[in-house]
C-alpha positions in Angstrom: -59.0 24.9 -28.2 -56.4 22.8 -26.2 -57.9 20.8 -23.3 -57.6 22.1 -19.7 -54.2 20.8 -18.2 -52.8 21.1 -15.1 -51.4 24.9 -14.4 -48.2 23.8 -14.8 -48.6 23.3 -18.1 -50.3 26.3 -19.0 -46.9 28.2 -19.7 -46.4 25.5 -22.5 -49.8 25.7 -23.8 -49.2 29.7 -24.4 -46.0 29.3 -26.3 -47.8 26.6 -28.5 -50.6 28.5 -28.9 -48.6 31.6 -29.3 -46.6 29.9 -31.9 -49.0 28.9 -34.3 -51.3 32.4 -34.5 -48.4 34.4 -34.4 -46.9 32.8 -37.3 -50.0 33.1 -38.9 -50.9 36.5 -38.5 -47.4 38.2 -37.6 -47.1 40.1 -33.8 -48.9 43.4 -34.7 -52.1 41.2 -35.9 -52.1 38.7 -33.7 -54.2 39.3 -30.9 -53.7 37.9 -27.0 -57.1 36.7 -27.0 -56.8 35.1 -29.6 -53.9 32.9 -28.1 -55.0 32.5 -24.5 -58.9 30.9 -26.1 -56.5 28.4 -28.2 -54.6 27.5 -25.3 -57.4 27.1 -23.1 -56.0 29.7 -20.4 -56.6 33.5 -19.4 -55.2 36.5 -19.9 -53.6 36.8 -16.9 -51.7 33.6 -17.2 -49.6 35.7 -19.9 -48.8 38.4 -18.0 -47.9 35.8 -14.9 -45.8 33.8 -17.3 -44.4 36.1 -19.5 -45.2 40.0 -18.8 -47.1 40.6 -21.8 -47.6 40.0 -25.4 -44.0 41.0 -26.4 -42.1 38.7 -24.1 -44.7 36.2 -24.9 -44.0 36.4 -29.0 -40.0 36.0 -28.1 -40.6 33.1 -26.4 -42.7 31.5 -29.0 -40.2 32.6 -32.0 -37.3 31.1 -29.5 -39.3 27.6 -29.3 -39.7 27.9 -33.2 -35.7 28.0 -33.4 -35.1 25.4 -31.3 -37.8 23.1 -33.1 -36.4 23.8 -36.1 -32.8 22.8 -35.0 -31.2 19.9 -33.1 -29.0 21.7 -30.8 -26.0 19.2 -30.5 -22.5 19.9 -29.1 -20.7 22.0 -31.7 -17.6 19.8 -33.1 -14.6 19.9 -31.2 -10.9 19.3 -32.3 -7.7 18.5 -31.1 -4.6 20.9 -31.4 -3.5 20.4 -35.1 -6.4 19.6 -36.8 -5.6 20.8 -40.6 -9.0 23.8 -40.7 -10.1 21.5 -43.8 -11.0 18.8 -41.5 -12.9 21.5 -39.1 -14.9 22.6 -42.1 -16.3 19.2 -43.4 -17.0 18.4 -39.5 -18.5 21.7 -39.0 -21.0 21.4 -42.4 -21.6 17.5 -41.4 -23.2 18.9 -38.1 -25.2 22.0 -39.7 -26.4 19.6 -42.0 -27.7 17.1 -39.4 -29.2 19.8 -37.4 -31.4 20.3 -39.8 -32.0 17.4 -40.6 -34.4 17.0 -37.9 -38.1 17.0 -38.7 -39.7 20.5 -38.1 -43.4 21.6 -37.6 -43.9 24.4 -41.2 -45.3 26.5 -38.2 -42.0 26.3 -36.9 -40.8 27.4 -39.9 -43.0 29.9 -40.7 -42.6 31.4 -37.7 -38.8 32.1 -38.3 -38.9 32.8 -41.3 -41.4 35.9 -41.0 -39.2 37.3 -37.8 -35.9 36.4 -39.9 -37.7 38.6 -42.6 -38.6 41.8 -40.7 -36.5 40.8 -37.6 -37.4 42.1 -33.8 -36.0 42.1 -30.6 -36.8 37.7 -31.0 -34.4 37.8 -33.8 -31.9 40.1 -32.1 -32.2 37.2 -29.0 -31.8 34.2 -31.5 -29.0 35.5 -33.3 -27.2 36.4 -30.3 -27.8 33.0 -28.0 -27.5 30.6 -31.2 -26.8 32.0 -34.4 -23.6 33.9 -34.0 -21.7 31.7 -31.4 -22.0 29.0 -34.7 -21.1 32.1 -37.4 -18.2 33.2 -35.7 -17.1 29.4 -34.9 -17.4 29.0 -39.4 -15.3 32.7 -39.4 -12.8 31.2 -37.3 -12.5 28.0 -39.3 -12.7 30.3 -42.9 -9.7 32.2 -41.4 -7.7 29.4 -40.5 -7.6 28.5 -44.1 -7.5 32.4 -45.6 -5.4 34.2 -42.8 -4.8 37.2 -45.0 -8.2 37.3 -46.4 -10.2 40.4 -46.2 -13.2 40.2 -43.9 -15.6 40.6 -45.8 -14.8 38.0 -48.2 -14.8 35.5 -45.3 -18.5 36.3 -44.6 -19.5 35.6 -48.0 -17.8 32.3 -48.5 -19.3 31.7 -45.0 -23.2 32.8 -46.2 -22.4 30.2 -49.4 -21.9 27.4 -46.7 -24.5 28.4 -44.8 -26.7 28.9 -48.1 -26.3 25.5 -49.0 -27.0 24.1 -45.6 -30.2 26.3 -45.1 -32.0 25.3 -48.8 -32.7 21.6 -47.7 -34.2 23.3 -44.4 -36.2 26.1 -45.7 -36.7 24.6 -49.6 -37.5 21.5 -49.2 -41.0 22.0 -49.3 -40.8 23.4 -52.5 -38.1 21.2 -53.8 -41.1 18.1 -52.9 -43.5 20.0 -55.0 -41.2 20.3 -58.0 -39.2 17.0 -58.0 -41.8 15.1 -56.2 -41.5 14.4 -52.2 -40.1 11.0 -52.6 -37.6 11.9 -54.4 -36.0 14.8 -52.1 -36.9 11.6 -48.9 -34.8 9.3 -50.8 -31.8 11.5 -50.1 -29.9 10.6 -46.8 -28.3 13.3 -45.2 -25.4 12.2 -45.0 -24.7 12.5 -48.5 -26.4 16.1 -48.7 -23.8 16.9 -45.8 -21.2 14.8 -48.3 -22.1 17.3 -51.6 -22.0 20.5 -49.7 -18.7 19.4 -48.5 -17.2 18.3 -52.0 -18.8 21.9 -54.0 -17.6 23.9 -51.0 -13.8 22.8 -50.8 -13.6 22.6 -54.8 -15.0 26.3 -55.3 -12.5 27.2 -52.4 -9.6 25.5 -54.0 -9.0 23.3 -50.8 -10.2 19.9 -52.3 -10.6 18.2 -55.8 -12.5 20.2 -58.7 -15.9 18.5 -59.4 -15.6 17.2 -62.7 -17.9 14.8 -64.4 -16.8 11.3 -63.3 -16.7 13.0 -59.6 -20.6 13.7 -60.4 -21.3 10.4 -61.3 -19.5 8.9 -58.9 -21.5 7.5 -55.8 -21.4 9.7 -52.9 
């Protein structure tokens, strides 16, 4: 159980608290008293703060995203800046915002709403997820402008894809390849790789061919 705090901080306590049994047990299991005896607070504190238990799991999955994330200015260009350039600025920054460490109950958290996705997701996607897909869209169509739609979104989920494995894998990566080795990478040259594949399998940069493989990033 958290230590008694100041009321003010009792809001921030709940989401915490919140946080780590909901991404345990999932909403429907998950039980508000439960979450107020870990926080050290009452069961009227939730529905002062947040209403009730629904609100109360948005919030939480909404403090997950934005620990799992750097939120950063999104890259800005001047007029005339060739879509090529927009693309390795735009995967530089994805990359770096994820690049930050993350609490796995964080993660976990996400990942079970991204998985069987609620109203939280429906919130997420629409305050922070889209504004950046339809910024990559924008950027894809740029360099395709009589490209079908819908093969815009897939080259856009491969980008994404790449971005999102050193995020959600890398766990997993450490236990196969060993920790230190997946450390040892900087990000800037995971940032640098999904650049390179990304233009080549687009045909707007060089292929990747063996000396570009053993070449230093």
């Amino acid at each position: 159980m958290y230590a008694e705090a100041p009321s003010s901080n009792v809001k921030e306590r709940l989401i915490l608290a919140a946080e780590e049994v909901f991404a345990d047990k999932g909403f429907k299991s998950a039980t508000v008293r439960e979450i107020v005896e870990k926080a050290g607070a009452n069961i009227a504190a939730i529905n002062y703060h947040f209403g009730d238990k629904e609100q109360l799991y948005i919030e939480a999955c909404k403090h997950a995203h934005s620990c799992s994330v750097s939120k950063g200015p999104p890259p800005t260009w001047p007029a005339g800046t060739p879509p090529q350039q927009k693309l390795r600025d735009f995967i530089t920054a994805m990359v770096r915002s994820m690049a930050v460490p993350a609490s796995p109950v964080s993660i976990q958290l996400i990942m079970r709403e991204m998985a069987n996705p609620t109203e939280a997701a429906k919130q997420i996607v629409h305050d922070y997820i889209q504004p950046t897909a339809f910024a990559l869209r924008d950027i894809l169509r740029e360099m395709f402008p009589t490209a079908e739609e819908h093969r815009l979104l897939m080259i856009g989920f491969s980008v994404i894809g790449q971005c999102l494995f050193y995020r959600q894998n890398r766990s997993v990566a450490g236990l196969i390849f060993g920790a230190d080795t997946m450390d040892a990478i900087p990000v800037e040259q995971i940032a640098e790789h999904v650049v390179r594949f990304t233009l080549a399998a687009i045909g707007h940069g060089e292929p990747i061919n063996a000396s570009h493989l053993e070449a230093p990033l």
